[in-house]
C-alpha positions as CSV (number, residue, x, y, z in Angstrom):
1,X,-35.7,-38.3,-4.1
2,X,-33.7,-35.3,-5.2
3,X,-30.1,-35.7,-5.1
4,X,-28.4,-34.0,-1.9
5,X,-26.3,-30.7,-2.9
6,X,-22.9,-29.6,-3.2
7,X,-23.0,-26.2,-2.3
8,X,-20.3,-23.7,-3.5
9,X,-20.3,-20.4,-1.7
10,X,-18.4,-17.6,-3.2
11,X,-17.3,-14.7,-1.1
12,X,-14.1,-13.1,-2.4
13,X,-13.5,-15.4,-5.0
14,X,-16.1,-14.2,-7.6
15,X,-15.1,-15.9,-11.1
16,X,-15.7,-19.4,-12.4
17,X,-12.0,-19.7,-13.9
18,X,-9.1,-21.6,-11.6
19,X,-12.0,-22.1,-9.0
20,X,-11.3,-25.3,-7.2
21,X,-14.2,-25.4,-5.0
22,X,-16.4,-24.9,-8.4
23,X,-14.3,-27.9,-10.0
24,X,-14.7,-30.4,-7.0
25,X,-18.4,-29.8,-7.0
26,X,-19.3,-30.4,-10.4
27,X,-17.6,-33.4,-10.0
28,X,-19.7,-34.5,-7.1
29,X,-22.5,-32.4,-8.1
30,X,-25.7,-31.4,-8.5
31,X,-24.1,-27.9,-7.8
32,X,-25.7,-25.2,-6.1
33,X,-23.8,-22.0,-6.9
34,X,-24.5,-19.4,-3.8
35,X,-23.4,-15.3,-2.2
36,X,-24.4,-14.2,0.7
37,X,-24.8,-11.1,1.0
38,X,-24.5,-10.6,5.1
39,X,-26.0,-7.2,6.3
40,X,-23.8,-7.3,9.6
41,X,-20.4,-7.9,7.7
42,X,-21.7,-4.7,5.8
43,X,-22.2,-3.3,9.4
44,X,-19.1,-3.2,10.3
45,X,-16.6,-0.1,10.1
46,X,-14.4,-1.2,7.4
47,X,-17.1,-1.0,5.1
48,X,-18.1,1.3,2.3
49,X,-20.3,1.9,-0.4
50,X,-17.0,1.7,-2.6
51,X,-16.9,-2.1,-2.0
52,X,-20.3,-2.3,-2.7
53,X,-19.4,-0.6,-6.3
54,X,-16.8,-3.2,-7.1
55,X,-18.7,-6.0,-5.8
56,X,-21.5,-5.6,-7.7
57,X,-19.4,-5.3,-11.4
58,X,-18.1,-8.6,-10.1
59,X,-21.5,-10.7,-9.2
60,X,-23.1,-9.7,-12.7
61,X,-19.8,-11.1,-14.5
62,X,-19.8,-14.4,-12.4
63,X,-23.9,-14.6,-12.9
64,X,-23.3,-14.6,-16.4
65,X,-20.2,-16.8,-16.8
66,X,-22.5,-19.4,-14.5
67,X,-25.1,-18.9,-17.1
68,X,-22.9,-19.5,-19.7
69,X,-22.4,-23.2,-18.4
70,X,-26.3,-23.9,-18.0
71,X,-26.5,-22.6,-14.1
72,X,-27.1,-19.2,-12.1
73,X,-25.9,-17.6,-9.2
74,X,-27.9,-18.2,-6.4
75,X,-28.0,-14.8,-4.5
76,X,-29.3,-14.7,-0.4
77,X,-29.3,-11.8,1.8
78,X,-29.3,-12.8,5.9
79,X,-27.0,-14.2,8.0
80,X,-25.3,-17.3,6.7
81,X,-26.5,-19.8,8.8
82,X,-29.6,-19.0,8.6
83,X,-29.8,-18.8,4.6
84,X,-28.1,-22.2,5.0
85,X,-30.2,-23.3,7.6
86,X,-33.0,-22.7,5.0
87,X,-31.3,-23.4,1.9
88,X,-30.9,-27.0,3.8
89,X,-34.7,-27.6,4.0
90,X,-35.2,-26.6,0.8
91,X,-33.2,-29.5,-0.3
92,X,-30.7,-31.0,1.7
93,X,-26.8,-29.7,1.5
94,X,-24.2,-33.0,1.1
95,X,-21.1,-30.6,1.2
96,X,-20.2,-27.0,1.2
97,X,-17.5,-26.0,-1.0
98,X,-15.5,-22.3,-0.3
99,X,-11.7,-20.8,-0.5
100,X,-10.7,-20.2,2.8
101,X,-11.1,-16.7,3.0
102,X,-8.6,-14.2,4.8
103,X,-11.4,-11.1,5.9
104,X,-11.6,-9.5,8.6
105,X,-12.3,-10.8,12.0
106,X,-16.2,-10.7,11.6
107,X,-15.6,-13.4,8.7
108,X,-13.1,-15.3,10.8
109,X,-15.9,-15.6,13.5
110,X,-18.6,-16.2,10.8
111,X,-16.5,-19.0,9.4
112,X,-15.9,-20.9,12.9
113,X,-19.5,-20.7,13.6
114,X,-20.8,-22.1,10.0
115,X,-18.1,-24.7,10.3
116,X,-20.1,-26.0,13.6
117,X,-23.2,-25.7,12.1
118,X,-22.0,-28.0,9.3
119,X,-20.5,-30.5,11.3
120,X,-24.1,-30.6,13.6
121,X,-25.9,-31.3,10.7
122,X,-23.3,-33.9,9.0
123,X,-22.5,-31.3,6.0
124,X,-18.9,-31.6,5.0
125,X,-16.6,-28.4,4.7
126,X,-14.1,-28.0,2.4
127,X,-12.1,-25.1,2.2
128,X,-9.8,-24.6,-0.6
129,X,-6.3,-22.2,0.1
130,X,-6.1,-19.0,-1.7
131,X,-3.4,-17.8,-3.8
132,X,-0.5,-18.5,-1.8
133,X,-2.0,-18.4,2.2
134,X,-1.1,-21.7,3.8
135,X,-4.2,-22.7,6.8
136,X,-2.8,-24.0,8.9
137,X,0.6,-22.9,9.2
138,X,2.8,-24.2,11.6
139,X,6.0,-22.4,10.7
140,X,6.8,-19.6,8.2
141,X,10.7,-22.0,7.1
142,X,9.4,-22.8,3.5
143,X,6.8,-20.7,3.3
144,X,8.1,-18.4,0.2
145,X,9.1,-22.0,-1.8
146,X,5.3,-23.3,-1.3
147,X,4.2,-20.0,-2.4
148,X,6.2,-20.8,-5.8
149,X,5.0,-24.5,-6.1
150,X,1.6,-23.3,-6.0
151,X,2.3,-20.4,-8.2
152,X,3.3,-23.3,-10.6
153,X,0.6,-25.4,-10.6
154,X,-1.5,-25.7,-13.9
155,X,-4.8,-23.6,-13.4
156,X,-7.7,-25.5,-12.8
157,X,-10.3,-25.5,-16.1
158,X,-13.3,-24.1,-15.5
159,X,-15.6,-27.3,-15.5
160,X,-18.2,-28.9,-18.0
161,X,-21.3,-30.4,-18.6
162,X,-22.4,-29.6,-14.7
163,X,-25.3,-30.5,-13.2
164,X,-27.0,-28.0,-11.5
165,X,-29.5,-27.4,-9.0
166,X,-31.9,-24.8,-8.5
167,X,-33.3,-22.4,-5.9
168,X,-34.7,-19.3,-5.4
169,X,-32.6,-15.9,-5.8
170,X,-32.9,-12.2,-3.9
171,X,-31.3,-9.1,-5.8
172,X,-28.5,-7.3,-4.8
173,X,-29.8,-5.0,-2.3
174,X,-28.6,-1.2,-3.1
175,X,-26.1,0.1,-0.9
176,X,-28.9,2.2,1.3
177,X,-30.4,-0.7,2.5
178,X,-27.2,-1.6,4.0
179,X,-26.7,1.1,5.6
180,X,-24.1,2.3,3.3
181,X,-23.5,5.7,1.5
182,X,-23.7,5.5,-2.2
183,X,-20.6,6.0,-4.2
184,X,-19.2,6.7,-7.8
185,X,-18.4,4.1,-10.1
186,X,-14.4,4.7,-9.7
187,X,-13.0,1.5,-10.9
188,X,-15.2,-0.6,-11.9
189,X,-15.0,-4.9,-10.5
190,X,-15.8,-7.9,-12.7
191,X,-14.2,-10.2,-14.6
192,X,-14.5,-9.1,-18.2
193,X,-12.3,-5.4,-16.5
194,X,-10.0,-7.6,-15.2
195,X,-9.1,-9.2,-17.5
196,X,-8.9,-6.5,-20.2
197,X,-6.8,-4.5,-17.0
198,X,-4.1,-7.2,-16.7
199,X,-3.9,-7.3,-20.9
200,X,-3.1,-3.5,-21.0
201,X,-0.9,-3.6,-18.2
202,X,1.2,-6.7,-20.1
203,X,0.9,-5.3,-23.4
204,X,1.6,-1.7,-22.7
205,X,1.0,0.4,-19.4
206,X,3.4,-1.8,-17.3
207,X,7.0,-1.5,-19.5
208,X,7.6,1.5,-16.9
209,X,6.2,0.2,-14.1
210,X,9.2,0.0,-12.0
211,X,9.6,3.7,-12.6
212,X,6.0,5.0,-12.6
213,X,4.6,3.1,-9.5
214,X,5.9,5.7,-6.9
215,X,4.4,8.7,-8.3
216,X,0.9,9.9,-7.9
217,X,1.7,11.9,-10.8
218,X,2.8,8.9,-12.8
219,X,0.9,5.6,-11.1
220,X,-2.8,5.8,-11.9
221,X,-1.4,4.6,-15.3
222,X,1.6,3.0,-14.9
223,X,0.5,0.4,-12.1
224,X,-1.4,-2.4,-12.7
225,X,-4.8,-1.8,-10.9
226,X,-5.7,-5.0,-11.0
227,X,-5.5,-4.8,-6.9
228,X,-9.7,-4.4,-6.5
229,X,-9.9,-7.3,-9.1
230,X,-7.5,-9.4,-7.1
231,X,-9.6,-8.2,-3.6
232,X,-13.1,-9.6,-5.0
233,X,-11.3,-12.5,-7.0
234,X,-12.2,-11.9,-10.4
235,X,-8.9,-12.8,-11.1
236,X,-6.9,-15.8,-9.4
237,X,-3.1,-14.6,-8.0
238,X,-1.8,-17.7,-9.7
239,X,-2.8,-16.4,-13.5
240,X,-1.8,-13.1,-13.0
241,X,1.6,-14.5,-12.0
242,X,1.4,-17.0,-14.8
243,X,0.5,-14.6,-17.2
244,X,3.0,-12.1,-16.1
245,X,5.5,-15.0,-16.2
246,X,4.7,-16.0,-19.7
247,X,5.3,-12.4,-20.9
248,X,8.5,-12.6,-19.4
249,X,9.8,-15.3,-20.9
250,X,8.5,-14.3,-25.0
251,X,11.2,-11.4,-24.0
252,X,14.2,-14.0,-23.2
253,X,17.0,-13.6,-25.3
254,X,15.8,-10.1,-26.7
255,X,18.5,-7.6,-26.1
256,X,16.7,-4.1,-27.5
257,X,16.5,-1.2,-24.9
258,X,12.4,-1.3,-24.7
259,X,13.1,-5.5,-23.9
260,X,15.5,-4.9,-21.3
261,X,12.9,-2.1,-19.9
262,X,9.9,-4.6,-19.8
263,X,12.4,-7.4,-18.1
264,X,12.7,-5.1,-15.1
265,X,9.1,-3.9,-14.8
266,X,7.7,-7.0,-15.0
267,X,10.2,-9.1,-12.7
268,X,9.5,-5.5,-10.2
269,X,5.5,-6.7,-10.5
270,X,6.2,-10.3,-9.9
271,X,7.7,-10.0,-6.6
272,X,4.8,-7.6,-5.2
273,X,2.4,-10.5,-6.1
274,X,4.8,-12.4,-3.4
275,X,4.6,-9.7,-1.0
276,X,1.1,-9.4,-1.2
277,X,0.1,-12.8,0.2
278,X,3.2,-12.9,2.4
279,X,1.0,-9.9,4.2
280,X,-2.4,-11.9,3.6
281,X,-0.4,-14.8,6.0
282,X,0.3,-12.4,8.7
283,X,-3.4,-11.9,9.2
284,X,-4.5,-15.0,8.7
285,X,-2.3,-16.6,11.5
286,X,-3.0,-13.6,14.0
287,X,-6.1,-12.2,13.3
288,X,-5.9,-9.8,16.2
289,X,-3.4,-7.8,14.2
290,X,-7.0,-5.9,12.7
291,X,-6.9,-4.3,16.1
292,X,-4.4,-4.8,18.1
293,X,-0.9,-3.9,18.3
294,X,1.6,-5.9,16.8
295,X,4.2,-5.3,19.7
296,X,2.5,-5.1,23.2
297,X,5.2,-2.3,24.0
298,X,3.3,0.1,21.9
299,X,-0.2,-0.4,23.7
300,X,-1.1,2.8,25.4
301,X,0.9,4.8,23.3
302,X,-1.9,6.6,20.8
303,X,-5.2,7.3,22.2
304,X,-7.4,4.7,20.8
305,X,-10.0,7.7,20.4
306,X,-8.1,10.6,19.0
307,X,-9.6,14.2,18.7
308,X,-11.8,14.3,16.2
309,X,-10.8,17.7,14.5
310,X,-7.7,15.9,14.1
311,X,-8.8,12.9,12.8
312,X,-11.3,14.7,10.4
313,X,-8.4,17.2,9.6
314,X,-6.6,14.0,7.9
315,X,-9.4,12.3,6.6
316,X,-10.7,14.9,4.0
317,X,-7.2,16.3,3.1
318,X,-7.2,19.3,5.1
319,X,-3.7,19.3,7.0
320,X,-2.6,22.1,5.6
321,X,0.5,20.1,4.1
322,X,-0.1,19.9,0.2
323,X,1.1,16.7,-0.8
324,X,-0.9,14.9,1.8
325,X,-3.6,16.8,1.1
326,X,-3.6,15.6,-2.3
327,X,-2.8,12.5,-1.8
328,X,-6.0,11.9,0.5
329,X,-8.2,14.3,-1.5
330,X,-7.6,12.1,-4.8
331,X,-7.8,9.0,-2.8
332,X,-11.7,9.7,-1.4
333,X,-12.4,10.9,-5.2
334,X,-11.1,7.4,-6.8
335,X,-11.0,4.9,-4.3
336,X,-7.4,4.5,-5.3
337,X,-3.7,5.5,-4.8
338,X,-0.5,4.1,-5.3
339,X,1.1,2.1,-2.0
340,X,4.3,4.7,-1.4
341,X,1.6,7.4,-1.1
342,X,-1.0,5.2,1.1
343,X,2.3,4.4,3.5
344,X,2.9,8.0,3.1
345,X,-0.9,9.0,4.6
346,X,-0.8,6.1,7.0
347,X,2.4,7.5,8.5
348,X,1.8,11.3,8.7
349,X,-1.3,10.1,10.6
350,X,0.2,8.1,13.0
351,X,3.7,10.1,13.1
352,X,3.1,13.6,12.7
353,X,0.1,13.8,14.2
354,X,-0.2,10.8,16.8
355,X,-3.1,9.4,15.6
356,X,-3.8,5.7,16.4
357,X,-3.7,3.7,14.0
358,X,-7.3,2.1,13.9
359,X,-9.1,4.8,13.3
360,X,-7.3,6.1,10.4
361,X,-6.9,2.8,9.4
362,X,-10.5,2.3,9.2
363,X,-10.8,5.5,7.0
364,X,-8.5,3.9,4.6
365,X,-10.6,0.7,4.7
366,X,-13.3,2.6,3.7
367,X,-12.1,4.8,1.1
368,X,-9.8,1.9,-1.1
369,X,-12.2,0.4,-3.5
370,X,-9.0,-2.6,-3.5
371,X,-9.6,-3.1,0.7
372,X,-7.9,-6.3,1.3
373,X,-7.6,-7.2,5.3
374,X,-4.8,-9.1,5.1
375,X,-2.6,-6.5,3.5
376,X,-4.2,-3.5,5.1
377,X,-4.2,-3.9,8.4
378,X,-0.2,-5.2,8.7
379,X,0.7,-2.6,6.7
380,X,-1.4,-0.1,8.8
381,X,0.8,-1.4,11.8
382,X,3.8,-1.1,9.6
383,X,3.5,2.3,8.6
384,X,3.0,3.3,12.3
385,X,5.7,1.6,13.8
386,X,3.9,-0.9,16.0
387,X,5.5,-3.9,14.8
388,X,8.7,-3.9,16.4
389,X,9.9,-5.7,13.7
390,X,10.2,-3.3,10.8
391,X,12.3,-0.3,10.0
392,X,10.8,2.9,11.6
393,X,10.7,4.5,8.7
394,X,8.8,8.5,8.9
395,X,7.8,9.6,5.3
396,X,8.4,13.4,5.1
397,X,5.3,14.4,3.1
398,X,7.1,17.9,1.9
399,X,10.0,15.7,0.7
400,X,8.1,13.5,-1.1
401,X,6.1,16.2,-2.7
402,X,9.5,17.4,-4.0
403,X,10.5,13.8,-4.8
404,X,7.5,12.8,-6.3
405,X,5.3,15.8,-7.8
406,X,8.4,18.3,-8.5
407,X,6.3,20.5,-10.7
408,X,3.5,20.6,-8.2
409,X,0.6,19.1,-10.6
410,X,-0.8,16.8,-8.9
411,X,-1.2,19.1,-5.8
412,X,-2.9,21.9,-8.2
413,X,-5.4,19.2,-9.7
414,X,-6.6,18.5,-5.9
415,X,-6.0,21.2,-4.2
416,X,-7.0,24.0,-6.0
417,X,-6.7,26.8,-3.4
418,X,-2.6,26.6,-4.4
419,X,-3.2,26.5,-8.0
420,X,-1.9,30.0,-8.5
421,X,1.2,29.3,-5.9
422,X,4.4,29.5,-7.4
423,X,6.6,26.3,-7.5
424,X,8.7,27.5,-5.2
425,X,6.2,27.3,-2.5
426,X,3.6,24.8,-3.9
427,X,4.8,22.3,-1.1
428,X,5.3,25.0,1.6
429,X,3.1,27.9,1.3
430,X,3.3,28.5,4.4
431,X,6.6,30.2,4.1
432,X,5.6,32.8,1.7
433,X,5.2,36.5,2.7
434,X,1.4,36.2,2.1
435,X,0.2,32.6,2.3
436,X,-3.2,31.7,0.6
437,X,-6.0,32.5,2.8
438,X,-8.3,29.4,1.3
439,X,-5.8,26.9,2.1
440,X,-5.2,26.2,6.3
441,X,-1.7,26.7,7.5
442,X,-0.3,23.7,8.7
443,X,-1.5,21.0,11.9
444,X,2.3,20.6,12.9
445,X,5.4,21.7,11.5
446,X,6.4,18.4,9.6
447,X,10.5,18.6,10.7
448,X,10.0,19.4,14.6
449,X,6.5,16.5,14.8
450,X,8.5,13.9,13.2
451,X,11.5,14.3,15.6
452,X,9.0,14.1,18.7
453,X,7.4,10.8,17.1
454,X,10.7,9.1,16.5
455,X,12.1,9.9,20.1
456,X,8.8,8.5,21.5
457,X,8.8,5.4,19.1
458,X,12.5,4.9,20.2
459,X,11.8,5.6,23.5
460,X,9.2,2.3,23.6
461,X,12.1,0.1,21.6
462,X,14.3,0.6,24.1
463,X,12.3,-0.9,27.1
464,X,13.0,-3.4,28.7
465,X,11.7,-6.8,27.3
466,X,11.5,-5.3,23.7
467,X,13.7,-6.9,21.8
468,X,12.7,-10.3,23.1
469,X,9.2,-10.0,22.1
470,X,10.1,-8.4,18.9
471,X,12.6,-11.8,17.9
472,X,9.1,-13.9,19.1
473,X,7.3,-12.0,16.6
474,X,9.9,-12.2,13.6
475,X,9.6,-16.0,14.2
476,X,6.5,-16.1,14.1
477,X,5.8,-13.9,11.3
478,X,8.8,-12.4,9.5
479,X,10.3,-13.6,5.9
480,X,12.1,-16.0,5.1
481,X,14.7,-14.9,2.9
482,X,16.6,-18.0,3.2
483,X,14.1,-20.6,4.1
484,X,15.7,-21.4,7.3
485,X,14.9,-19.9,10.9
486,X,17.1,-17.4,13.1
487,X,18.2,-18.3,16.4
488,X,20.7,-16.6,18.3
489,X,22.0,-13.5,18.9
490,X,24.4,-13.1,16.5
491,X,21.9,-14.6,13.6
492,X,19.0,-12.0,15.1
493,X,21.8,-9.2,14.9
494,X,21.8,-10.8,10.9
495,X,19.1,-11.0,10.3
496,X,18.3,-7.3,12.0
497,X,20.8,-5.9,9.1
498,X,19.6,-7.7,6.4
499,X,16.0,-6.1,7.1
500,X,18.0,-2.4,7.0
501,X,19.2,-3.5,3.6
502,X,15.7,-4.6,2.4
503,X,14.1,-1.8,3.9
504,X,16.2,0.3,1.7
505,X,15.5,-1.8,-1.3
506,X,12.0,-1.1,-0.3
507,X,10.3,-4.3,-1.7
508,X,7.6,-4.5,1.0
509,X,6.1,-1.0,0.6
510,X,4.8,-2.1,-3.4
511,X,2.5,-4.8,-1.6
512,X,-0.6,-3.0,-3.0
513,X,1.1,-1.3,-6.1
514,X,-0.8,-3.4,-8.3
């Protein structure tokens, strides 16, 4: 009688390098390599033919790296129980073998109901951490120094000499049959791009990287873009921190100009890989934060069905404010854009023009080829001020535009109705004598809607109960700078500057400039 399996089941987590659920089943084996692709996760509204794209790059490099080692990826289309359920007949299933995986809520409930089906049918589960989320977490004290330790740990070999077991494999289905819109090959997933991304970002793109990120203008280069590779898991956090780490220290002790540039860039790119599961642990310990308001205070505050004009207004770039509109324009034509500019979208919606959240946050979903729950949604909340915890910070998009694309070229490459608009009034055409008639004159008047959103946003801070819910939820889920909890008023008043001071430092808003 055929051995039983150990099943491996890859979901975001699509390499075979610094894989420990690969590495604990070959040494139990025979190993059963699976995806499932689910046609109701694909369902839901968060979903896009973009992440279909990326997915698909990253399946063929991880087929072919299994091949490489004498096996195959088993593909499945149906819902996971039930491919299980039959993969189980077909020959029975001693373990299953999976990082846990921080999706959306559809996966959260998809997880909780395999795990019962498992443990009815006397199949062990075990679920690996990824990167630097802790399940379960009882406390966020010593969270950031067990991100380190594991950050540390010598990446697991990819394994050899495994036995393998066999079944029968589906295709990919194309994007229709899901139900999904086809889309361009933007950035493309898979291993072999990843790895050659992160080795032109270390070797050359990144020495500005501390300079370039906040610039449309300046970040489709200078960032990393590793973040779509790090969202289907071609690439493990811990070796792009260990290889980013290694590059900083062959430039200890080197005193040169270029050196000293690379030192900060680098050490600038390090601590968003920290930021970036810090948010990922949010989620994971509250995963009603994909719909629900952070702070109860704010429930009722945003229609949770906004007018559509509106909404559509925002979602194709056509606001009538220049800098938005070519932020969002080159964001649905690349499935990409650097964070200051997504926090800058996220927050004209839900400032300026009082959209809810969801909704736009879905768009955004959508449109990033890099859609990673755990960071998207918080930062979704962030941006629109409904975590009570966070600076309410309102990103002027005509001051950015000035910041940011001074010369106005980023606006004429996607926007081309202002291409023959001076500089003076590339970020405000609507103050010249005779405004373009192609381009739409403007949804609000940026100055005068973000006063009205900041007195109504202040207006809910001040209620009664606020504060106290908002200390609840810093416990809960704030940093730890220090390692050690706040308690008190005079510590909360603290701890309340401290988060002015980082706020202006600004290290949370690079959590996705990767």
């Amino acid at each position: 009688m055929a051995r039983p399996v150990q099943l491996v089941w890859f979901k975001r987590d699509l390499r075979i390098a610094d894989h420990a659920p690969l590495a604990d089943a070959a040494r139990a084996g025979p190993v059963l390599a699976l995806y499932v692709v689910e046609p109701d996760l694909w369902s839901q509204p968060d979903a896009s033919g973009r992440h279909h794209v990326a997915l698909a790059g990253a399946l063929g490099d991880l087929d072919a790296a299994l091949k490489a080692l004498g096996g195959r990826l088993t593909l499945r289309v149906g819902d996971a129980i039930e491919v299980l359920a039959a993969l189980h007949a077909e020959r029975p299933l001693a373990a299953i073998h999976a990082h846990a995986e921080t999706g959306n809520a559809w996966t959260h409930t998809r997880d909780r109901r395999v795990r019962a089906w498992a443990r009815d049918h006397g199949i062990s589960v075990h679920e690996t951490p990824t990167g630097g989320v802790q399940r379960p977490l009882r406390t966020r004290d010593g969270w950031a120094g067990e991100w380190e330790r594991r950050a540390a740990l010598r990446q697991i070999p990819v394994p050899q000499d495994v036995s393998w077991a066999e079944a029968a494999s589906q295709p990919l289905p194309p994007p229709e049959r899901l139900g999904l819109a086809a889309a361009p090959d933007t950035q493309p997933g898979g291993r072999k791009e990843a790895l050659a991304t992160l080795g032109s970002f270390l070797a050359t793109r990144g020495a500005n990287y501390h300079k370039e990120l906040s610039s449309p203008v300046t970040a489709f280069e200078g960032c990393s873009r590793l973040s779509v590779h790090l969202a289907h898991g071609a690439l493990s956090t811990r070796e792009v921190v260990q290889a980013t780490r290694a590059r900083l220290v062959g430039l200890r002790g080197e005193t040169a100009p270029e050196a000293k540039r690379w030192r900060k860039a680098l050490g600038a790119f390090d601590a968003r890989l920290h930021w970036r599961c810090h948010f990922m642990q949010k989620l994971e310990c509250a995963p009603r934060f994909e719909a629900e308001n952070v702070h109860p205070a704010f429930d009722g505050a945003r229609d949770s069905a906004p007018e559509p004009e509106r909404l559509a207004a925002w979602a194709e770039g056509r606001m009538g404010l220049p800098f938005a509109d070519a932020c969002m324009r080159a964001l649905n034509a690349t499935g990409w854009l650097n964070f200051r500019m997504r926090a800058m979208l996220q927050s004209v919606g839900s400032y300026h023009l009082w959209l809810h959240w969801r909704p736009t946050g879905l768009h955004l979903a959508r449109a990033f080829a890099d859609y990673e729950p755990g960071i998207h949604w918080n930062q979704a909340q962030m941006q629109s001020g409904t975590t009570g915890i966070n600076t309410v910070r309102i990103y002027n998009p005509v001051k950015q535009g000035k910041d940011h694309d001074p010369e106005g070229r980023f606006v004429r490459r996607w926007v081309p109705e202002l291409r023959d608009v001076p500089d003076a009034f590339i970020h405000e055409p609507w103050r010249m004598e005779t405004p373009p008639k192609s381009y739409p004159p403007p949804l609000v008047d940026p100055v005068q809607a973000a006063k009205e959103a900041k007195d109504r946003i202040f207006a809910l801070r001040r209620g009664e109960g606020f504060r106290r819910e908002a200390d609840a939820i810093q416990t809960a889920h704030g940093s730890r700078r220090s390692g050690l909890p706040q308690f008190g008023a005079k510590s909360q008043r603290a701890a309340r500057k401290r988060e002015v001071a980082e706020a202006k430092r600004d290290p949370r808003q690079g959590a996705l400039d990767l």
